[in-house]
Structures are given as structure tokens and as C-alpha cells.
N, C-alpha and C positions, 0 to 999 in steps of 0.2 A: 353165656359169656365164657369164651375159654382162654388161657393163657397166650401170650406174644410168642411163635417160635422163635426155636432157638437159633443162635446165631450160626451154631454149626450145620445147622439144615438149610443154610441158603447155598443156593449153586456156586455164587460166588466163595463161599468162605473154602477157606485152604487148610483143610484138618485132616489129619488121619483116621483112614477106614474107617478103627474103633471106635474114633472118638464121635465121628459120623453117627455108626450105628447105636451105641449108646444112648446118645441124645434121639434119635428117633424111637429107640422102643421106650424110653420114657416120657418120652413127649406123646406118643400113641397112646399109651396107658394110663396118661394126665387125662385125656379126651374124653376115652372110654369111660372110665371114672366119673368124669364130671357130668357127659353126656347121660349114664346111669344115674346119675344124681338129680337129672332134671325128670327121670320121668320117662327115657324112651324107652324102657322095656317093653316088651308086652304090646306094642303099638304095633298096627297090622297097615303093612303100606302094600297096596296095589298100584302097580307102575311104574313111574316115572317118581321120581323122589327132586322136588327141586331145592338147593341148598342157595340160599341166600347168604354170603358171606359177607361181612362189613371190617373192613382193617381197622384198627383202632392204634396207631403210632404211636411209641412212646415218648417220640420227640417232633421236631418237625421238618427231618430231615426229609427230602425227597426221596423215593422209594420206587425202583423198577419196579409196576404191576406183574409184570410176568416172574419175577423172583419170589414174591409174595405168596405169589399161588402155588409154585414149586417146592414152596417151604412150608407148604399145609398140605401135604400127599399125605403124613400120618398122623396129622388131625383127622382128615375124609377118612384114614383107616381105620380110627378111633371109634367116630364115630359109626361107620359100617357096620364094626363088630359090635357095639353098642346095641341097631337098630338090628344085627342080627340077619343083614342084607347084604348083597355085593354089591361094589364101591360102583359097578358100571351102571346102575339104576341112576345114579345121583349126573342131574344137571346143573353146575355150576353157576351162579349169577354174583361175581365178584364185584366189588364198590371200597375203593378208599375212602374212607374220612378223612375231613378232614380236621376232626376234633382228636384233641391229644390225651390219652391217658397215661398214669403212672407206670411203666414198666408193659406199656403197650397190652391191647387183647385183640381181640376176633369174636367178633356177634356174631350167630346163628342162628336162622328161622329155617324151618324146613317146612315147606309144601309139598301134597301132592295133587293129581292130576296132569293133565295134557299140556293144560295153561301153566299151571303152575302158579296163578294169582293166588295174590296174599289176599283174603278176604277180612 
């Protein structure tokens, strides 16, 4: 489970450069952190890396899928640099919830393989 990004990482929000880049290398560094925390060190992927993501909304307001994903570019950093890979191995399989949590998060399962089935 990793944190809700920030509000200033979505396409739509209207913030300065800074304020932009700020919230992304902290938000990148939340990932990596946490991603390390679970355990991906050391783990040897051959191929295809597929990323299962699941949105977890803080509320239950309607939410552009495609902003969502735009505003997890340095989560997928996070974690890259975590797993020690390039970000272009990773196939995305994105899924809103539609269950609510506090202050919103983002599941993470990662597979690998061709399929990419979760076994």
C-alpha cells in the first residue's frame, strides 16, 4: 500500500514548477521507502515486470482514470528505483476502486512473466 498522490501531481492542478517538483521528489522517495520496506530489494526480475495498480479514493468523488495514472509517474519511479529496474520493463494494469479510504492510497502487486497472471 502506498500513499494517495499529491494533489499537486495531477495534470490538472495549477501550481508552480517548484511546487510541482517538490511534491514529486517527495512523493518518489515515499514510494522507494516504502517499496524497500516491503521487501523488494534483492528480488531478481527477468522480463516483463507487470504492475497491478488499484486506486483507493479518499472520497467518492469521480476521478479522471487517465489523471490518476499521470499522477503515479513517481510512484512507478519509486518504485523502479526500489526494484533497481527501468521504469520501461513495467506493464501497467490500472483498476479504480471503488471502496473509500482515509486520505486515499494505491495497492500494489507486481508480477512477472509474459502473462503476467497473478497466481
Amino acid at each position: 500500500m502506498l500513499p494517495w498522490p499529491p494533489k499537486a501531481l495531477s495534470p490538472n492542478a495549477r501550481v508552480h514548477h517548484m511546487a510541482r517538483s517538490r511534491a514529486a521528489k517527495k512523493y518518489r522517495m515515499q514510494c522507494y521507502l516504502l517499496a524497500m520496506a516491503a521487501g523488494l530489494r534483492g528480488v531478481e526480475w527477468d522480463g516483463s515486470i507487470h504492475v497491478w495498480i488499484t486506486f483507493l479514493a479518499p472520497d467518492r468523488r469521480r476521478r479522471d482514470h487517465d489523471n490518476m495514472i499521470a499522477s503515479s509517474k513517481n510512484l512507478l519511479d519509486g518504485l523502479a528505483d526500489a526494484l533497481g529496474v527501468n521504469d520501461r520493463l513495467f506493464h501497467i494494469h490500472p483498476l479504480v476502486s471503488d471502496e473509500v479510504v482515509k486520505g486515499g492510497a494505491v495497492r500494489i502487486v507486481l508480477t512477472a512473466g509474459v502473462d503476467g497472471r497473478l497466481t
